[in-house]
C-alpha positions as CSV (number, residue, x, y, z in Angstrom):
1,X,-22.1,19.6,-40.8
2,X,-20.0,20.4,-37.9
3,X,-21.1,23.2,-35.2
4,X,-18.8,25.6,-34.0
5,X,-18.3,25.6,-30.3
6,X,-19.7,28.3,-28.7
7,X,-16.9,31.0,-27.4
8,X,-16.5,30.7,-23.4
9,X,-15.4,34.1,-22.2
10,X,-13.4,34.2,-18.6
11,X,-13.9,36.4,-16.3
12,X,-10.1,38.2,-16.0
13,X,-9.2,38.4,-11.7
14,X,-7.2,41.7,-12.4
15,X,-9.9,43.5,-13.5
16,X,-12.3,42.4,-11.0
17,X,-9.8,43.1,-8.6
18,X,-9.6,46.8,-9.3
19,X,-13.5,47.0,-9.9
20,X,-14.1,46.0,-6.3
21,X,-11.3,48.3,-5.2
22,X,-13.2,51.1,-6.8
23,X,-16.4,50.1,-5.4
24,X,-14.6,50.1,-1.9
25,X,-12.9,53.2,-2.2
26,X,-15.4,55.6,-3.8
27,X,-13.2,57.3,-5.5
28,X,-10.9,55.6,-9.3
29,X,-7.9,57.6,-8.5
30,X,-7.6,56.1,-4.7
31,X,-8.3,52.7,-6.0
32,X,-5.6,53.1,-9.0
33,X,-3.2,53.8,-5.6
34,X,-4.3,50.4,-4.0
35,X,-4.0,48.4,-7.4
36,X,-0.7,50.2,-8.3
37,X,-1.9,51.1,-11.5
38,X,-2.5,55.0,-13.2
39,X,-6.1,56.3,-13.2
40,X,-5.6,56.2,-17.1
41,X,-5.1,52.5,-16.8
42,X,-7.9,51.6,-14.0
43,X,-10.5,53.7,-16.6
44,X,-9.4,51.4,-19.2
45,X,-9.6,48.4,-17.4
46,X,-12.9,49.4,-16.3
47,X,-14.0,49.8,-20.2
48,X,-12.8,46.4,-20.8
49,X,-14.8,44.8,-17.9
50,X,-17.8,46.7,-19.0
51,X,-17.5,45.1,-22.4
52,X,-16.5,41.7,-21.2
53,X,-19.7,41.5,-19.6
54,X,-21.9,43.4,-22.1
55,X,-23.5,45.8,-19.3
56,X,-22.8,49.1,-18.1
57,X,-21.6,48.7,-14.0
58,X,-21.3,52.4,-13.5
59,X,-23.5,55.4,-13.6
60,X,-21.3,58.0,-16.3
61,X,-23.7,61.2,-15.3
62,X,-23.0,61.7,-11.7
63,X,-19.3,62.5,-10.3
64,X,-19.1,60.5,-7.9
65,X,-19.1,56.5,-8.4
66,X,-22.2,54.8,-8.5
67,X,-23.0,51.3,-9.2
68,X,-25.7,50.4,-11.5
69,X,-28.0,47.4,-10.9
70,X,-25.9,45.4,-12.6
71,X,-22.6,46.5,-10.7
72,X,-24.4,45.9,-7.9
73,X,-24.6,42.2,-9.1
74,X,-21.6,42.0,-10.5
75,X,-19.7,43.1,-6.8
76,X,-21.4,40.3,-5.1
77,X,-19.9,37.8,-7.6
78,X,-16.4,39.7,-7.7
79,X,-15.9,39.4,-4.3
80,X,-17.0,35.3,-4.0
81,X,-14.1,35.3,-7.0
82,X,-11.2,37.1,-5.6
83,X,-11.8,35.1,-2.8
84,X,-11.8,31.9,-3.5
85,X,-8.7,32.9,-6.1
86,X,-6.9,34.2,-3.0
87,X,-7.6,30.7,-1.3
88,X,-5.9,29.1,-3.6
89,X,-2.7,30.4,-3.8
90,X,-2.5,30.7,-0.5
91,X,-3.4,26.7,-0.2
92,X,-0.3,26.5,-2.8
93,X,1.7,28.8,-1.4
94,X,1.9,27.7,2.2
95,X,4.9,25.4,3.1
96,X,4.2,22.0,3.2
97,X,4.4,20.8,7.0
98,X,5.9,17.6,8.3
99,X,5.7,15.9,11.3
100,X,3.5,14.4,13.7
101,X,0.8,15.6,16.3
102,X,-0.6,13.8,18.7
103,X,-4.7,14.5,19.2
104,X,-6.7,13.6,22.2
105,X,-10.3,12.7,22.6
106,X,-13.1,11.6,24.9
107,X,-13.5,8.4,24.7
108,X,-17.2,7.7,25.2
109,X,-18.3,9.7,21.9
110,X,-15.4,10.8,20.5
111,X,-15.6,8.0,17.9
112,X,-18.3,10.6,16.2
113,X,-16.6,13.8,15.0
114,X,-13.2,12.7,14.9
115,X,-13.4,10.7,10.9
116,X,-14.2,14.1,9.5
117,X,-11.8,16.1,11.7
118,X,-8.9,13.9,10.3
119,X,-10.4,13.9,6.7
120,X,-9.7,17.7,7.0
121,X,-6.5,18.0,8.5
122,X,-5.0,15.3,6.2
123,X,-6.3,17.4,3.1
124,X,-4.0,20.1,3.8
125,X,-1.2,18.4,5.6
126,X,-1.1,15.3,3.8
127,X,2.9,14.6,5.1
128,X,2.0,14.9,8.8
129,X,1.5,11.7,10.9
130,X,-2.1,12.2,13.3
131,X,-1.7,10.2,16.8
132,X,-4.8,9.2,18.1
133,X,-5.9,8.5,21.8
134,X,-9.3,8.3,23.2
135,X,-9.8,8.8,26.8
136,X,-11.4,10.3,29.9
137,X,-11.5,14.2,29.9
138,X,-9.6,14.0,33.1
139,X,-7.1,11.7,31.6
140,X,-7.0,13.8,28.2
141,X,-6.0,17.1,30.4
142,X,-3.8,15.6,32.8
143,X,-1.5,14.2,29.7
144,X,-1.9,17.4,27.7
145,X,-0.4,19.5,30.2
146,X,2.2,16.4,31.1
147,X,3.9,17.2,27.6
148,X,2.6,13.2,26.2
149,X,-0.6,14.9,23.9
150,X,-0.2,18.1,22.2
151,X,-4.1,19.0,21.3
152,X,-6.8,17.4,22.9
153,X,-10.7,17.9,24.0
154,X,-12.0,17.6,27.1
155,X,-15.7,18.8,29.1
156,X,-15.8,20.9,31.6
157,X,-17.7,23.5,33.2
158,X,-15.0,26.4,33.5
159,X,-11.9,25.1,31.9
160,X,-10.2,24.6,35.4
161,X,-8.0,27.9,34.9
162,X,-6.4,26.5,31.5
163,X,-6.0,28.7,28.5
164,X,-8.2,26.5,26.8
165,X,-10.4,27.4,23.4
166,X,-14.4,26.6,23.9
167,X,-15.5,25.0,20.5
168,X,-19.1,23.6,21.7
169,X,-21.8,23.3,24.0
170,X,-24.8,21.7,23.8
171,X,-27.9,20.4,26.4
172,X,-27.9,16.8,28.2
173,X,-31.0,15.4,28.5
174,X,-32.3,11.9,29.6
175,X,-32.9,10.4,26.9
176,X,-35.1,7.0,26.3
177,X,-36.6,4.4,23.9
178,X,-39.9,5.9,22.4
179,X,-42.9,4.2,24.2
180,X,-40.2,2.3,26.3
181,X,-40.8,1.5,29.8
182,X,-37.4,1.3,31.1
183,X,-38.1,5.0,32.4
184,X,-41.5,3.5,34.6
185,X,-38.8,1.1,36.4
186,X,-37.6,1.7,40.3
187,X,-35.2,2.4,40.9
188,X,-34.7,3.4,37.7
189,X,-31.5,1.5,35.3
190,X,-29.1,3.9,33.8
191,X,-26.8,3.7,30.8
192,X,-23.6,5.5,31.8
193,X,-20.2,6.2,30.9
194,X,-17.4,5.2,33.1
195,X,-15.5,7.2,36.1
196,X,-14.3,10.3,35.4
197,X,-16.9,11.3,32.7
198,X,-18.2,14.8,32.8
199,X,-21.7,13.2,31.6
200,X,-21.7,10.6,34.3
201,X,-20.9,13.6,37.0
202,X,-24.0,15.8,36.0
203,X,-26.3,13.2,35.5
204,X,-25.9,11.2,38.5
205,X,-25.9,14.5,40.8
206,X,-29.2,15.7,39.1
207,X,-30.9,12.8,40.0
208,X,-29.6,12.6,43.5
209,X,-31.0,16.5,43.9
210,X,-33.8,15.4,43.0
211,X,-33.9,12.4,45.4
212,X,-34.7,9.7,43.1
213,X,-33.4,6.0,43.2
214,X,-31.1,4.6,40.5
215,X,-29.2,2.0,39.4
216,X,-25.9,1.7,37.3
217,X,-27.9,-1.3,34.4
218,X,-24.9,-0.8,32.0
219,X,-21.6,1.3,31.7
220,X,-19.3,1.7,28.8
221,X,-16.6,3.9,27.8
222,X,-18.6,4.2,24.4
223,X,-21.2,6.2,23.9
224,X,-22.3,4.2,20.8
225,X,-22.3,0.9,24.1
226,X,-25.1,3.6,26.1
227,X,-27.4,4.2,23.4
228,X,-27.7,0.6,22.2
229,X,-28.8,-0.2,25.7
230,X,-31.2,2.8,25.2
231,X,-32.5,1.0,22.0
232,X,-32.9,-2.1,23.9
233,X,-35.3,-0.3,26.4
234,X,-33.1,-1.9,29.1
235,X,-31.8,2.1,30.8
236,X,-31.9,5.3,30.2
237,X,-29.1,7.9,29.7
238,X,-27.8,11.2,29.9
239,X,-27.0,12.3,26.5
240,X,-26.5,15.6,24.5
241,X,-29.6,16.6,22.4
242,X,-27.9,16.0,19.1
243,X,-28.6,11.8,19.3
244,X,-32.1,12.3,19.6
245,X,-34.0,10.7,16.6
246,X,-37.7,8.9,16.2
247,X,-36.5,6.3,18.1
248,X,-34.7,7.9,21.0
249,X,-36.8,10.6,22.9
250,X,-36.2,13.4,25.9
251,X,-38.0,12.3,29.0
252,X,-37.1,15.1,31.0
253,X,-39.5,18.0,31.3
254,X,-42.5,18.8,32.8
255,X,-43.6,15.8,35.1
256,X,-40.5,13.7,33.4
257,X,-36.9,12.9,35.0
258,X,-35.0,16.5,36.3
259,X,-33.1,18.5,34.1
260,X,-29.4,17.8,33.6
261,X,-27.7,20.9,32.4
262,X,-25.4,21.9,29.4
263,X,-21.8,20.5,28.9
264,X,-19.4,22.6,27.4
265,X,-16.2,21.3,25.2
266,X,-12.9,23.0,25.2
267,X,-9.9,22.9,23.8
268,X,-6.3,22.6,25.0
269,X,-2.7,23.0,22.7
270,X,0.1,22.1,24.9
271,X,2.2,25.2,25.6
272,X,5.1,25.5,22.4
273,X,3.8,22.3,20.5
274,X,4.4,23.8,17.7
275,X,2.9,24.9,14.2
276,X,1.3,21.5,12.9
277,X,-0.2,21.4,16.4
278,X,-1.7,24.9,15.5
279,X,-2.8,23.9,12.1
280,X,-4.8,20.8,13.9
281,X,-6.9,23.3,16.3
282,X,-7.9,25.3,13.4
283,X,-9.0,22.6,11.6
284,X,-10.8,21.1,15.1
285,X,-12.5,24.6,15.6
286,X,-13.4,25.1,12.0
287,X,-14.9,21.4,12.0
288,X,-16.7,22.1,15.2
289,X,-18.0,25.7,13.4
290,X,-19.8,24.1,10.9
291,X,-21.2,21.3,13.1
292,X,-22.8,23.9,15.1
293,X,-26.9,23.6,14.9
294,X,-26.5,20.7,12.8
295,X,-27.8,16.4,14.0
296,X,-24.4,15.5,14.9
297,X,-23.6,13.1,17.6
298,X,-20.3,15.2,19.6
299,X,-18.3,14.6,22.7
300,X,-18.7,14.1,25.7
């Protein structure tokens, strides 16, 4: 014997709409004024929510309006609704953008962040060509404000004066292969980046402040190149907080190598590059947003 499916009721966005704009104005007749509807119709549409749900969302007695528990509830969920229905159209509704923009990025970690920057981007501009280019944050800045890159990140402790956007910072520390003893070495081998890398910069003037002997073991203008001579416990490096893992340690501290400092990351859109430039720094500060406090591996 066949079953009947069971009846699926929806949840209508019109009347949720004019329940939360009841709930925000206080008052049916003002919220009738921002729904463009009569009070006569709002009251209605009210009833028909109420049944649609099977629970009373306002108190009848008093005369001003007051939510019951399960209005209460029911707001929360309204709002998550309208605006994710709201996201939508506006996804659909937005012109479709063409082009290209061309994206600058460190070089020594860049590699890390930018797959799921361009995942973004190319979900909502799917017709706009992304050029790549990986270099030094001096080299990154100097062609951004030449006119040859149109967004790109750099480090930096000030932004040199540039209308720039900050989207990160985060701690360098040395960092070292647990029970290693490439640290015990003198004078001790570093892992660094090339010239004109912020990192390099900081960490090489902490340990000269703090008059210890170094040498340059290994350089590379990839990050990924530094850490794997971490791993080999043949240097040590300067890098941000977010690589360290059970195998790679902080051995700065208390009676450990001298502090390094924090490292900031901006952002810079060349002056008039236009909308799908714009669209690309959103999408670069929203990525960066939600990387924030999170194990991620970032520039540098």
């Amino acid at each position: 014997m066949n079953q009947l499916a069971p009846v699926v009721a929806n949840l209508d966005v019109d009347l949720l709409r004019t329940f939360v704009a009841i709930c925000e104005t206080g008052n049916f007749t003002r919220a009738a004024e921002r729904v463009f509807r009569s009070p006569s119709a709002v009251s209605l549409q009210v009833k028909k929510l109420e049944d649609l749900v099977g629970r009373p969302l306002f108190r009848r007695e008093t005369r001003s309006v007051e939510l019951t528990i399960d209005g209460e509830c029911l707001l929360g969920f309204a709002r998550k609704l309208l605006r994710l229905n709201d996201e939508a159209l506006e996804h659909f509704r937005r012109p479709v953008m063409e082009g290209r923009v061309r994206f600058g990025a460190p070089d020594d970690s860049g590699i890390f962040a930018i797959p799921e920057i361009l995942k973004r981007f190319a979900s909502t501009h799917p017709q706009v060509e992304v050029e790549v280019r990986l270099d030094t944050s001096d080299e990154l800045r100097r062609r951004c404000l030449a006119g040859d890159l149109d967004v790109v990140l750099f480090t930096c402790e000030n932004g040199f004066g540039l209308p720039v956007r900050p989207v990160h910072t985060e701690m360098l520390v040395w960092v070292g292969m647990k029970n290693g003893c490439a640290a015990m070495h003198d004078p001790l081998p570093l892992a660094v980046a090339e010239h004109g890398c912020f990192w390099r910069s900081l960490a090489l003037s902490a340990l000269q402040q703090a008059g210890l002997d170094y040498r340059i073991a290994y350089s590379s203008g990839q990050c990924q190149a530094q850490i794997a001579a971490v791993e080999a416990d043949l240097a040590v490096a300067a890098l941000p907080t977010s690589v360290l893992s059970p195998r790679l340690v902080r051995l700065d501290g208390v009676g450990g190598l001298p502090p390094i400092g924090t490292y900031r990351v901006d952002m810079l859109t060349r002056d008039g590059a236009g909308p799908v430039a714009e669209a690309l720094a959103e999408h670069v500060a929203a990525s960066f947003g939600e990387r924030t406090g999170q194990n991620l591996r970032l520039f540098a």
